[in-house]
C-alpha positions, 0 to 999 in steps of 0.5 A: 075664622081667619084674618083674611076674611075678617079684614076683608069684612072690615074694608067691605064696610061690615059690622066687626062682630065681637067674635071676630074681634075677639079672634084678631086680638087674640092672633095680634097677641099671640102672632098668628096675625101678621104684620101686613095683617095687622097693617091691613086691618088698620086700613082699613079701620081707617077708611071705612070705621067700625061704628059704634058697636064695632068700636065696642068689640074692638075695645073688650077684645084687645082689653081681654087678649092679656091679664085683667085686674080684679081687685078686692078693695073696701072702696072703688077702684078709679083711674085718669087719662090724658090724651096728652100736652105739654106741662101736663102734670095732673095725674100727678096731682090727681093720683095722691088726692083722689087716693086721700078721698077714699078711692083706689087708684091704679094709675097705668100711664105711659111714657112721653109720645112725640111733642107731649109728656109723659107721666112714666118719664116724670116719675122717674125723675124720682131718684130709685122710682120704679115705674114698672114694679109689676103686678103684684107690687102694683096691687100692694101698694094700691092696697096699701097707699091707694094710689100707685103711678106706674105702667103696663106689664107685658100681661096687660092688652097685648094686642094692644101693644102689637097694634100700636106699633103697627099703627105708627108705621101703616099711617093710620095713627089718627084713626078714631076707632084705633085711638078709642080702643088703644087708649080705653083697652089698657084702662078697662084691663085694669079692673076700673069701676069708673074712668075720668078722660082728659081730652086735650085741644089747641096748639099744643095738642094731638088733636088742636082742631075743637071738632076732632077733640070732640069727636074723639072724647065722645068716642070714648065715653060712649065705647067706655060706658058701652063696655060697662065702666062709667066714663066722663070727659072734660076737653080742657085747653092746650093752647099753652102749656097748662103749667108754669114749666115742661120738663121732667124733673121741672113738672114734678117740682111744680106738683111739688110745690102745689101739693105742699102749698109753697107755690101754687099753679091755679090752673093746674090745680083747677083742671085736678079738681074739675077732673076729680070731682067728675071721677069721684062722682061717677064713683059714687063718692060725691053727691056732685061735681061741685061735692067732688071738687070740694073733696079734691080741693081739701085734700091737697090744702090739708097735705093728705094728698101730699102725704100720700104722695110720698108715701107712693113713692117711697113704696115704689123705691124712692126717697122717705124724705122725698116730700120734705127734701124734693128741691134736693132730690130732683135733678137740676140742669148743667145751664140755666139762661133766661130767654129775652122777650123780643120786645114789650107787649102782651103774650098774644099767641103761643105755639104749644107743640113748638115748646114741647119739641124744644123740651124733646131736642134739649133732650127731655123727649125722645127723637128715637125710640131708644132716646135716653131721657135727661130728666133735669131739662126743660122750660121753666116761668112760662110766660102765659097768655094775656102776660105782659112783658116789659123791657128786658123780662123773659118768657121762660128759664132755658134748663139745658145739658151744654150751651149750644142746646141751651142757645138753639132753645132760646132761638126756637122759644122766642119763635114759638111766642107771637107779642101784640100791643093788646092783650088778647082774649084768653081761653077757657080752661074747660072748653066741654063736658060729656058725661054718660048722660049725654048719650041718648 
């Protein structure tokens, strides 16, 4: 067997059998494939698609080309993924009251891609967090908390890793096939029992059209279940951000704050426990989704989930007092200005992934790869949809490192806001399910 002929097999429109899989992934991680291999197989993932069975082998294959997770827990070991948004801060939320529920969470995440967030970068925000503790650090703690917020090793899906980049520069990102394998190949690496997918759609999405949304999330659920991990998925909204704010030190605030009950994101807490109750469910800890959200609802207005969530973080090298001190913990921004509504009306449409870019050239996302993340900048008090906005109020609060970035932010936030005399209809939170039920 040899790349040559497997990815002439995959461009003639042939199964990729799991043996086959299993040889490239293994070459992507230890280099005997090459970059114009890779390049190649991409391509021609990308035009010709590798069908379910395919998908499948491609999945396990890159999955086992590094380290797996076996984990020997007196209860079930579940996990959470987006694919990614602005004022995103779920797995924040989600981590810390699903570990309060009695189910392990080794919660692998990554860092902020393009317009959207990312959870790594959220964490440390955490003053002396370590979001790449290792393996076994990551096992302590899961023991120990029931939850721990960190990301990949090196060991885990290697091949992976090496695919990934080649996708971002052969233009074959949106493959379906590469996306679905990418994103469950680090899941199921990690030993899960069962998975939740939060498949974003709208403006400010990857994916903002509802077909390629749905394609994508029943994609996933069927490989994942497949590849024998129950999986769901919700397709939850991202025609505006989901929080109040976007930005690092900003999103984890507002966690803050909704965990301790000071102030409350409704919508950010409504999609923690719809995802909560799917995932606990599968896990077999609830009876059903409504069980399962009942269980995520009372364990953050007890403070189980906040407790553990400082627990988390004190274990991964944080502050101890980090629950009660976080308004002083957390970085705050040089320059705070107000950004002016451009006239009264309502918030009739708002262009997600133009916010999410303005959090990344404040410097809170990366333009470059090797961008350093300032984690005090970002947008707060969000005007949302269906708001109505009198003389002199605001759509959101500018945090900004100097004047100039924080002018240049208000000019992009007001063109990013369309204002109409008449409210407009707002949208669904949760827009789809699809559960391992819905595969026959």
């Amino acid at each position: 067997m040899d790349a040559r002929s497997i990815i002439m097999a995959v461009r003639d429109g042939k199964s990729l059998s799991p043996e086959a899989a299993g040889w490239f992934a293994r070459g992507l991680a230890d280099g005997t494939v090459s970059d114009a291999q890779a390049g190649a197989f991409a391509m021609a993932v990308l035009c010709r698609g590798l069908g379910d069975e395919g998908r499948v082998a491609l999945t396990e294959a890159m999955r086992d080309s590094g380290q797996r997770l076996i984990w020997e827990l007196p209860g079930p070991v579940v996990d959470k993924h987006s694919t990614g948004g602005i004022g995103d801060s779920v797995s924040l939320l989600l981590a810390p009251a699903l570990a309060a529920c009695g189910v392990y969470v080794p919660m692998i995440s990554g860092r902020g891609l393009g317009h959207t967030g990312g959870t790594l970068d959220k964490m440390e925000a955490i003053p002396g967090y370590k979001a790449l503790p290792g393996v076994e650090v990551l096992r302590k703690v899961v023991a120990d908390v029931g939850c721990a917020i960190v990301g990949a090793t090196d060991e885990i899906a290697p091949a992976d890793r090496r695919l990934y980049g080649i996708r971002d520069i052969s233009g074959t990102v949106e493959s379906l096939d590469l996306i679905t394998a990418s994103i469950l190949s680090k899941k199921l690496a990690a030993g899960l029992d069962a998975l939740v997918l939060d498949v974003k759609v709208g403006s400010g999405a990857f994916l903002p059209s509802l077909e390629a949304a749905q394609a994508l999330a029943q994609s996933l659920v069927r490989t994942a279940n497949d590849a024998g991990c129950k999986t769901s998925a919700l397709m939850t909204d991202m025609d505006q951000s989901l929080g109040h704010s976007a930005g690092n030190a900003l999103e984890v605030l507002e966690v803050m704050e909704t965990l301790t009950g000071t102030s409350v994101n409704e919508a950010l807490w409504d999609v923690t426990s719809a995802l909560g109750g799917e995932v606990l469910t599968l896990a077999g800890k609830a009876a059903d989704l409504d069980e399962g959200a009942a269980q995520i609802d009372a364990a953050i207005e007890s403070g189980r989930a906040a407790e553990c969530f400082g627990r988390m973080v004190a274990a991964l090298g944080g502050p101890f007092d980090f629950v009660e001190r976080f308004p002083d913990r957390l970085p705050a921004a040089s320059v705070i200005v107000p950004v002016p509504a451009p006239r009264r009306g309502y918030v009739a449409k708002v262009n997600g992934r133009a916010l999410g870019e303005v959090v990344v050239r404040l410097g809170g996302g990366r333009l470059v790869g090797g961008d350093r993340i300032n984690p005090s900048v970002g947008l707060s008090g969000l005007a949302m949809l269906g708001e109505g906005l009198g003389p002199g109020e605001v759509l959101c609060l500018v945090h900004a490192p100097n004047d100039a970035k924080a002018e240049a932010a208000v000019k992009a936030v007001q063109s990013a806001y369309a204002i109409s005399e008449e409210a407009p209809e707002e949208p669904p939170l949760i827009h789809a399910r699809f559960g391992p039920e819905d595969l026959a």
